[in-house]
N, C-alpha and C positions, 0 to 999 in steps of 0.2 A: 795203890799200885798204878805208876805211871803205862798209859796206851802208846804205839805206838805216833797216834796224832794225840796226842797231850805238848801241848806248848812249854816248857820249862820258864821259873819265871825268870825274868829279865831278858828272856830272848822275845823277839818279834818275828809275827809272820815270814817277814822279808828276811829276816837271817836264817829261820829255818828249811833247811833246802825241801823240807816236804810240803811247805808251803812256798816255795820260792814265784812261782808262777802266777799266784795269788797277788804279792807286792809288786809285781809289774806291771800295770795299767797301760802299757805301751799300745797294748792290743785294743783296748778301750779306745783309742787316739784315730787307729786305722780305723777300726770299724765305724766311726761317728765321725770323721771329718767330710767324708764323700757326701751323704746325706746333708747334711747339715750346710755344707756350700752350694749343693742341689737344690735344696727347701729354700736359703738364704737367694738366691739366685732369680730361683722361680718366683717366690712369692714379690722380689724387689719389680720386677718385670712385670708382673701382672698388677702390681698397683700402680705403676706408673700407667700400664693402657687405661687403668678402671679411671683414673685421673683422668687422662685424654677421654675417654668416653663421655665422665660428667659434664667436658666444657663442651662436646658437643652437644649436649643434651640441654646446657644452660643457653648453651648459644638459636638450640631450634626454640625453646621456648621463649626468646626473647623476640625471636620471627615472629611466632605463634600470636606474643601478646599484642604486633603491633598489624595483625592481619586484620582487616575490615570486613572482608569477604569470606563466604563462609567455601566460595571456588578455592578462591586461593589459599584457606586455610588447611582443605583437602587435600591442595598436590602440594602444598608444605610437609603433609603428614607421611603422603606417599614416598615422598624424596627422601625424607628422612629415614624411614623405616629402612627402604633399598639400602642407603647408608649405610645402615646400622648394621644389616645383615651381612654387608659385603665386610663390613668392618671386625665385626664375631669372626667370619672367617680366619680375615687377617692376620687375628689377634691372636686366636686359638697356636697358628701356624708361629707365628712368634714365637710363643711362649713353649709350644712343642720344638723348634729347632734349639733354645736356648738350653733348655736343659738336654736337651740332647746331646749338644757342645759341650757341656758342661761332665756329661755324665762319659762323654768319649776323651774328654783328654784329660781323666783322673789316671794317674798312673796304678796299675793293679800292684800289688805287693803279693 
């Protein structure tokens, strides 16, 4: 005794109008593009600073390695840090406006 969701054979979800909604994935499309150019976006952004970050960071230790004095290796360490901090800031603000853009000129559906 066929139910009234029993599929007959040779028909497919997508012909069956009680399934109809089912073979659409359109919805699938909306809901995962936003994200997905959000994350793709964000995470592009933030590797690119983490990049910049490391050559700063190769760049102070090649200071570091050619400092004699253990003065000047002090306000080497101090300057940098300031750097760095001001730079976290920067960077944070970066990556928060970026996806912000991002997430303000998705069109709503």
């Amino acid at each position: 005794m066929a139910t009234e969701t029993t599929v007959p054979k040779g028909q497919t979800t997508e012909s069956n109008p009680l399934f109809a909604s089912l073979g659409n994935t359109d919805w699938v499309k909306l809901w995962s593009d936003a994200p997905a150019k959000m994350y793709a976006a964000g995470w592009g952004q933030a590797l690119g600073l983490v990049a910049d970050r490391l050559q700063d960071q190769a760049a102070y230790l090649k200071q570091l390695s050619q400092c004699s004095d253990p003065a000047a290796a002090l306000k080497l360490n101090a300057e940098f840090a300031q750097q760095s901090v001001s730079r976290l800031w920067n960077d944070g603000t970066k990556i928060f406006e970026g996806v912000r853009s991002i997430t303000s000129t998705e069109p709503t559906r």
